[in-house]
DSSP file (Angstrom, degrees, kcal/mol; ACC not computed):
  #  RESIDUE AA STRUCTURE BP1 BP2  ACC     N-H-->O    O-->H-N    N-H-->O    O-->H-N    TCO  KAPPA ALPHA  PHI   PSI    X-CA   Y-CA   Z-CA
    1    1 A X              0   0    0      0, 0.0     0, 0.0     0, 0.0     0, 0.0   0.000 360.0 360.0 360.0 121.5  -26.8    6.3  -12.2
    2    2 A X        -     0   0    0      1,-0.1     2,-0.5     5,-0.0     5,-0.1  -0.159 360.0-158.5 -41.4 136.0  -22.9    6.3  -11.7
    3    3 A X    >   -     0   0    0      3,-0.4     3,-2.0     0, 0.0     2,-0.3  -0.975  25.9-115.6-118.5 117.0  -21.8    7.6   -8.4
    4    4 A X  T 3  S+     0   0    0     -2,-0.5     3,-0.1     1,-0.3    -2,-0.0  -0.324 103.8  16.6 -61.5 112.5  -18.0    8.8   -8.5
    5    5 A X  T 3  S+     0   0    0      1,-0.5    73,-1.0    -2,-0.3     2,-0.3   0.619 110.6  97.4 102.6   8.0  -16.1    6.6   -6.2
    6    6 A X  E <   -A   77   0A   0     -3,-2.0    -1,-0.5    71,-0.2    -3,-0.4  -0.975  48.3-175.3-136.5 134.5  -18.8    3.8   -6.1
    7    7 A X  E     -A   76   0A   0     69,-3.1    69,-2.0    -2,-0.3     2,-0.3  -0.909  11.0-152.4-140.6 136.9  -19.0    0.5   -8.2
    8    8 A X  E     -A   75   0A   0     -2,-0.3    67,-0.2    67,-0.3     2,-0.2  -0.840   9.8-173.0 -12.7  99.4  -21.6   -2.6   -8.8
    9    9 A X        +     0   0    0     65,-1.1    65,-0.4    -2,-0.3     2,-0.4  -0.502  11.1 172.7 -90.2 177.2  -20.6   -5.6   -9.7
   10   10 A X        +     0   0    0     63,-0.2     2,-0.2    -2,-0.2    63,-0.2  -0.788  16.1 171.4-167.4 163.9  -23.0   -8.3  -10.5
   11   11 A X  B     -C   72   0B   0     61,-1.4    61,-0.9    -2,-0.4    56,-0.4  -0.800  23.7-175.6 172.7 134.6  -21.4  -11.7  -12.1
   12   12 A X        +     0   0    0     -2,-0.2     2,-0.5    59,-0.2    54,-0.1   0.012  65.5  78.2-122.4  29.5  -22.7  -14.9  -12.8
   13   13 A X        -     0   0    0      2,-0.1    50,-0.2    52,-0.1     2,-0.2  -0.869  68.0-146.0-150.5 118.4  -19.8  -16.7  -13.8
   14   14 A X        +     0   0    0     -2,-0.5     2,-0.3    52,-0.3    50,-0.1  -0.386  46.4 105.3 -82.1 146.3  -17.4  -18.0  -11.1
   15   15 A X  S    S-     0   0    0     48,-0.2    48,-1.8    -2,-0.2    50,-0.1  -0.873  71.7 -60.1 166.1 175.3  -13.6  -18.0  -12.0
   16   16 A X  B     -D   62   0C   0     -2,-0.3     2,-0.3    46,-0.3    46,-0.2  -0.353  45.7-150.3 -87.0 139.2  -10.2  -16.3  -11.3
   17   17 A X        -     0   0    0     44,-2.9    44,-0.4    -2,-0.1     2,-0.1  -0.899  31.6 -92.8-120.9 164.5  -10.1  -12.6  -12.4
   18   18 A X        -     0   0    0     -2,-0.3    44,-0.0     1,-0.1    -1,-0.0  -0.272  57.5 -86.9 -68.0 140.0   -6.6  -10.9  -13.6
   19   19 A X        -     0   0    0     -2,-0.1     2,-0.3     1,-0.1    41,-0.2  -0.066  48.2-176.8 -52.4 150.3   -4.5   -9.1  -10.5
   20   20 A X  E     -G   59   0D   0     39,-4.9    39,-3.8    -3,-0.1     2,-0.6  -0.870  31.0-124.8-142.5 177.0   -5.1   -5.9   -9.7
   21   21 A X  E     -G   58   0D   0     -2,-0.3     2,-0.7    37,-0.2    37,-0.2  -0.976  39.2-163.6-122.0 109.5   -3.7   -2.8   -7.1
   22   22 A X        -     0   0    0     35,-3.6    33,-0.1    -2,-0.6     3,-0.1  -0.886   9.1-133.5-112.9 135.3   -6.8   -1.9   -5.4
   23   23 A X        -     0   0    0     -2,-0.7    30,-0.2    33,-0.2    32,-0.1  -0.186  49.3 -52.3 -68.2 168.7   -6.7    1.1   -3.7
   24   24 A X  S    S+     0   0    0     30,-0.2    55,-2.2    55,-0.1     2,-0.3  -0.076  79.8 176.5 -43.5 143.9   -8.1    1.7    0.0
   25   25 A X        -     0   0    0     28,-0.8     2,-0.4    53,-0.3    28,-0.2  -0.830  50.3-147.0-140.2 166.7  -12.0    0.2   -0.1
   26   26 A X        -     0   0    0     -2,-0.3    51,-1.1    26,-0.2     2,-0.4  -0.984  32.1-173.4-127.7 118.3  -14.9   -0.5    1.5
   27   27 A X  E     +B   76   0A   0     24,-1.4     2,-0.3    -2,-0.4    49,-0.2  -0.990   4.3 179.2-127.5 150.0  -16.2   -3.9   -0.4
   28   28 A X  E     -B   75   0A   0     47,-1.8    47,-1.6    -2,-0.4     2,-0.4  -0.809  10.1-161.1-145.9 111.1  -20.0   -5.5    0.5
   29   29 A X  E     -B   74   0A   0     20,-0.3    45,-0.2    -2,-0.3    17,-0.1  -0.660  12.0-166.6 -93.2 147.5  -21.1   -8.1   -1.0
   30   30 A X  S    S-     0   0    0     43,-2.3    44,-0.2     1,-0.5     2,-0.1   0.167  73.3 -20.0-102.6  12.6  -25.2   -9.3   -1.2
   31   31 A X  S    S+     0   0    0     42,-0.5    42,-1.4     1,-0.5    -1,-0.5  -0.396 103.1  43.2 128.1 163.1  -24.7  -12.4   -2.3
   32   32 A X  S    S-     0   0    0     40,-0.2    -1,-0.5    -2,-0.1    15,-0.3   0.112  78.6 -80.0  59.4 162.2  -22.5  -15.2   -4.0
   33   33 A X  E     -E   65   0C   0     32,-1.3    32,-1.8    13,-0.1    31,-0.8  -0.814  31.1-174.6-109.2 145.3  -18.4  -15.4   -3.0
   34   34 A X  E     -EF  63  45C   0     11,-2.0    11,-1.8    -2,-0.2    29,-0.3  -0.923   7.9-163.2-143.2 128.4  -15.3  -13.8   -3.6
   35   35 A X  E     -EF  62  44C   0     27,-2.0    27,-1.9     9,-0.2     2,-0.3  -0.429  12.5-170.3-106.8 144.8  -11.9  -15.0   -2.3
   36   36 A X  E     -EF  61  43C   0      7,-0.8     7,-2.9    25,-0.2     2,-0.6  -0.908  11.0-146.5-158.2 125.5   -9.5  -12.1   -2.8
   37   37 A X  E     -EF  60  42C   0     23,-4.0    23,-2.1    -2,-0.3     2,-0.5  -0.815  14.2-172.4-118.7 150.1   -5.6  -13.1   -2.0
   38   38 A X  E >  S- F   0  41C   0      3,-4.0     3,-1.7    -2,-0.6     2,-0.2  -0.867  71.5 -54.3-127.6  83.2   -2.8  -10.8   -0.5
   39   39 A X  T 3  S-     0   0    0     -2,-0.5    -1,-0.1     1,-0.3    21,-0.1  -0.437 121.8 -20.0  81.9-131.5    0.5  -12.6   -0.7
   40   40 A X  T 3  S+     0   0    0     -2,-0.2     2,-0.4    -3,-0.1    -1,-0.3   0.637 122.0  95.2 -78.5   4.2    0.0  -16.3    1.1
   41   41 A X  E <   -F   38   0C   0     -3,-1.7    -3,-4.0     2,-0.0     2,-0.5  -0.717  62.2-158.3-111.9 151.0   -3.2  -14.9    3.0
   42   42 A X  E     -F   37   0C   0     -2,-0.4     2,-0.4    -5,-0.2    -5,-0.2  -0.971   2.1-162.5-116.4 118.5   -6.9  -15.4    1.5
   43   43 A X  E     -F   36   0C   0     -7,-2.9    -7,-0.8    -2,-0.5     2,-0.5  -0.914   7.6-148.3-114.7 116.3   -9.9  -13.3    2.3
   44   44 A X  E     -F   35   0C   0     -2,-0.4     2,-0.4    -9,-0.2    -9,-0.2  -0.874   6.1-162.4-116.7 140.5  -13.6  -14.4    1.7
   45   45 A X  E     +F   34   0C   0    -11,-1.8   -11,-2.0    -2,-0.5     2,-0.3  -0.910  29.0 139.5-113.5 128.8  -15.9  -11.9    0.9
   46   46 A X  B >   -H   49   0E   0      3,-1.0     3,-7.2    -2,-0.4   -17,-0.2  -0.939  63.1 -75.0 173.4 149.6  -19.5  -13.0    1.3
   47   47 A X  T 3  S+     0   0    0      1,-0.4     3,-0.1   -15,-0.3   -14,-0.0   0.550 133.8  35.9 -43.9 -14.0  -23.0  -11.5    2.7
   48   48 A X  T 3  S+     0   0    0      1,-0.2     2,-0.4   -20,-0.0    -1,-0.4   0.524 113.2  63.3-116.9  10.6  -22.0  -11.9    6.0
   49   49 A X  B <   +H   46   0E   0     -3,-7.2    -3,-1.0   -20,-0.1     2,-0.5  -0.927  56.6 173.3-115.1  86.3  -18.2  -11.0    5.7
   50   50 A X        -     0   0    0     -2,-0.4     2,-0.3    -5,-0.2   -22,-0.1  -0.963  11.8-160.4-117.1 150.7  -17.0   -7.5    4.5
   51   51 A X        -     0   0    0     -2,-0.5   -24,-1.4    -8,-0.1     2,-0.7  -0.833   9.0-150.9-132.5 141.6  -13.7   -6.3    4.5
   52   52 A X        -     0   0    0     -2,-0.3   -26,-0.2   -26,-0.2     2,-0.2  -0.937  11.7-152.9-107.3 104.1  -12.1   -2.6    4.4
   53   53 A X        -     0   0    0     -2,-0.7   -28,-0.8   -28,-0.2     3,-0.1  -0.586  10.6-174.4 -66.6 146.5   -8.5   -2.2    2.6
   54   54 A X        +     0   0    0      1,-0.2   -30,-0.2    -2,-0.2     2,-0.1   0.518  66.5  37.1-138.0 -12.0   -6.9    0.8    4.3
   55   55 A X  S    S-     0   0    0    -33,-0.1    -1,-0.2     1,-0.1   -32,-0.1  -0.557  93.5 -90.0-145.1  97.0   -4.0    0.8    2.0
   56   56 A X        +     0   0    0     -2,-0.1     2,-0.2     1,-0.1   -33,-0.2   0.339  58.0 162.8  16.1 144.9   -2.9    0.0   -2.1
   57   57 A X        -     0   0    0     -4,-0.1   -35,-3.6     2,-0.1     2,-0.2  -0.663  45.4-110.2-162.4 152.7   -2.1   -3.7   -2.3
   58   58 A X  E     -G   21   0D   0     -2,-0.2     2,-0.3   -37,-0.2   -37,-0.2  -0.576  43.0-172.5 -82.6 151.1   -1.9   -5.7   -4.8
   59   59 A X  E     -G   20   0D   0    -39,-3.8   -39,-4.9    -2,-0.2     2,-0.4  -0.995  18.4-151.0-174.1 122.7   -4.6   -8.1   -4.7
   60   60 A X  E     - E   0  37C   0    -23,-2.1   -23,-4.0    -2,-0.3     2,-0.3  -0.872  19.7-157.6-115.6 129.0   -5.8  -11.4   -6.7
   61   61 A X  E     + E   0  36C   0     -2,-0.4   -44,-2.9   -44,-0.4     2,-0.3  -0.614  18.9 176.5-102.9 153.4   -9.5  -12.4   -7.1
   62   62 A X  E     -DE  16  35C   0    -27,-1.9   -27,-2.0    -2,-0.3     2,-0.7  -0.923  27.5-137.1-158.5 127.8  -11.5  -15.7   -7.8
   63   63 A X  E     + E   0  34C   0    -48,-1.8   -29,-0.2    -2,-0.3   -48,-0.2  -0.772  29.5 176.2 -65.0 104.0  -15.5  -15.7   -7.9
   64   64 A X  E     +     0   0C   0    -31,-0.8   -30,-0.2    -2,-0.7    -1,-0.1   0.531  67.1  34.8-106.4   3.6  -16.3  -18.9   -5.9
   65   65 A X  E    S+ E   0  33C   0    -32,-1.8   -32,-1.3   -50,-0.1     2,-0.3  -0.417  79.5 117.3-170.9  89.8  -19.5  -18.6   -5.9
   66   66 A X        +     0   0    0    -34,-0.2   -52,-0.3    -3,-0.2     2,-0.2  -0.939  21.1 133.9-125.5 157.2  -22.0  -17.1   -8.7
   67   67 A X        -     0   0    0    -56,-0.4   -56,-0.1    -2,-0.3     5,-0.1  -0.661  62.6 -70.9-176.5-102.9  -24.6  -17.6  -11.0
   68   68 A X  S    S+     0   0    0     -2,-0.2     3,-0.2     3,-0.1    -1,-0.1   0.649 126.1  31.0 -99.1 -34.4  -27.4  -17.3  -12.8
   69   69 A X  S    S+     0   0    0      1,-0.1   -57,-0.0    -3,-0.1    -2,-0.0   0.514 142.8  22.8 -72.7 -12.1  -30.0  -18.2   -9.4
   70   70 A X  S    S-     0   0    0    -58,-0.1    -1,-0.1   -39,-0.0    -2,-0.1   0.004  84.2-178.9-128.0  26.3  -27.5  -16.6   -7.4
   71   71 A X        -     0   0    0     -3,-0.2   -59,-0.2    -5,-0.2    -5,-0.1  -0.121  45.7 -98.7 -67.9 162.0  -25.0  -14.0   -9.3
   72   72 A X  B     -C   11   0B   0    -61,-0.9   -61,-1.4   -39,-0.1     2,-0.4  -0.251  50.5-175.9 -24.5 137.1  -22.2  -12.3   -7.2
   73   73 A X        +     0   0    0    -42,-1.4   -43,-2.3   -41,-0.2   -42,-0.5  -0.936  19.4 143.2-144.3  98.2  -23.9   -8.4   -6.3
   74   74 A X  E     - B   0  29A   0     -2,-0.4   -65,-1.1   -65,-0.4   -45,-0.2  -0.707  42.4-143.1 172.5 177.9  -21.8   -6.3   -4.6
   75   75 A X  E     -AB   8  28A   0    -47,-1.6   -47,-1.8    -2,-0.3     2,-0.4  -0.433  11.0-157.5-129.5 152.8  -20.9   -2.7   -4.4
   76   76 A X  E     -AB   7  27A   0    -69,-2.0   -69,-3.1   -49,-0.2     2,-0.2  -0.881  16.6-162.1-133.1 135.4  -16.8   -1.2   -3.7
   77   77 A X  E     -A    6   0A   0    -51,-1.1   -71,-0.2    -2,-0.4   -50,-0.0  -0.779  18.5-120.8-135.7 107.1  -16.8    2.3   -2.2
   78   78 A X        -     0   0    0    -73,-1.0     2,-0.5    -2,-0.2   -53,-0.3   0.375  15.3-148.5 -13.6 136.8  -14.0    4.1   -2.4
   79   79 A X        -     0   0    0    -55,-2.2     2,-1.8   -53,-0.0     3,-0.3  -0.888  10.2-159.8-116.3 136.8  -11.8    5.6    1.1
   80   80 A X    >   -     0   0    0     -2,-0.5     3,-1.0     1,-0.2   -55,-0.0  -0.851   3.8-167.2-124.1 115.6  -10.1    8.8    0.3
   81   81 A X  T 3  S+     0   0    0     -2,-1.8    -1,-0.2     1,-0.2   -27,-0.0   0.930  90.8  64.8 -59.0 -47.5   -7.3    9.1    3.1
   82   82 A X  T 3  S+     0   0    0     -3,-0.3    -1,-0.2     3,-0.0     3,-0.1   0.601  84.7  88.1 -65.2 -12.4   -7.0   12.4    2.0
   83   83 A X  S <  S-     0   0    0     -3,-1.0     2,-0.1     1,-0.2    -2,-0.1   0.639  95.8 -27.5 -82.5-165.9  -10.6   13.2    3.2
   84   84 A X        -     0   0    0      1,-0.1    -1,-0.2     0, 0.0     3,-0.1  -0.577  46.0-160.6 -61.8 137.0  -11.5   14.6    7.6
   85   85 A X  S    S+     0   0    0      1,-0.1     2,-0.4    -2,-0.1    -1,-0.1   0.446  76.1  29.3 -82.4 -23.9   -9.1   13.3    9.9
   86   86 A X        -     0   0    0      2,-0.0     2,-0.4     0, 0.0    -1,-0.1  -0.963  68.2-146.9-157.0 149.5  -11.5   14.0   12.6
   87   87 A X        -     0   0    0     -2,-0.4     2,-0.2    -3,-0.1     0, 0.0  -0.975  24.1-127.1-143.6 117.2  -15.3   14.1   13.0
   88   88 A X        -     0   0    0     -2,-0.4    -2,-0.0     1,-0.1     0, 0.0  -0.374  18.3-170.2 -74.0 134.1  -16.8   16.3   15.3
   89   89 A X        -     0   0    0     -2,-0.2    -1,-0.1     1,-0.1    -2,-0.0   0.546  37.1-120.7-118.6  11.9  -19.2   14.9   17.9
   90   90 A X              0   0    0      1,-0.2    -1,-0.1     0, 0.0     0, 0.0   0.345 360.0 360.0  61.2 165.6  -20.8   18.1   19.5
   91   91 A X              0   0    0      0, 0.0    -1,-0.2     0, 0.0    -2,-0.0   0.625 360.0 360.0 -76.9 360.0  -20.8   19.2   22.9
C-alpha cells in the first residue's frame, strides 16, 4: 500500500537513469548499487552505505549493480524541513 512521502524501488537492470532535483531524503538500499553524482563528487549507495540529502540538488544516477538474482531494493523517505524543529526528551 502507498505510503505518502515513501517510495520502493526494485530494478533489475543496471544503467544510467535521467537527472533529477531530488529533494531532502533519507535513501536505504537492501541490496544491489547505486552511484548517485553531485557535481565532480560520487556517492555509492549500497546495503551497508546510506546517505541523507538535507537539501534540493540536482543529482545524476547509474544502477551499478542489479539484477535478476540480485535486483536493486530500496526505499527513499522523504525529510520535510518544514516538520519539529525540536524533540522533546522528558524530564
Amino acid at each position: 500500500m502507498p505510503q505518502p512521502g515513501l517510495v520502493y524501488f526494485r530494478t533489475t537492470s543496471p544503467g544510467p537513469r535521467p537527472p533529477i532535483l531530488l529533494d531532502p531524503v533519507l535513501c536505504l538500499v537492501a541490496s544491489g548499487e547505486k552511484k548517485a553524482s553531485v557535481g565532480s563528487q560520487v556517492y555509492t549507495y549500497d546495503p551497508l552505505t546510506y546517505r541523507v540529502l538535507a537539501v534540493p540538488l540536482p543529482v545524476k544516477i547509474e544502477i551499478t549493480r542489479g539484477s535478476e538474482e540480485e535486483p536493486l531494493l530500496a526505499i527513499a523517505l522523504d525529510i520535510d524541513l518544514a516538520g519539529p524543529k525540536a524533540v522533546y526528551c522528558g524530564p
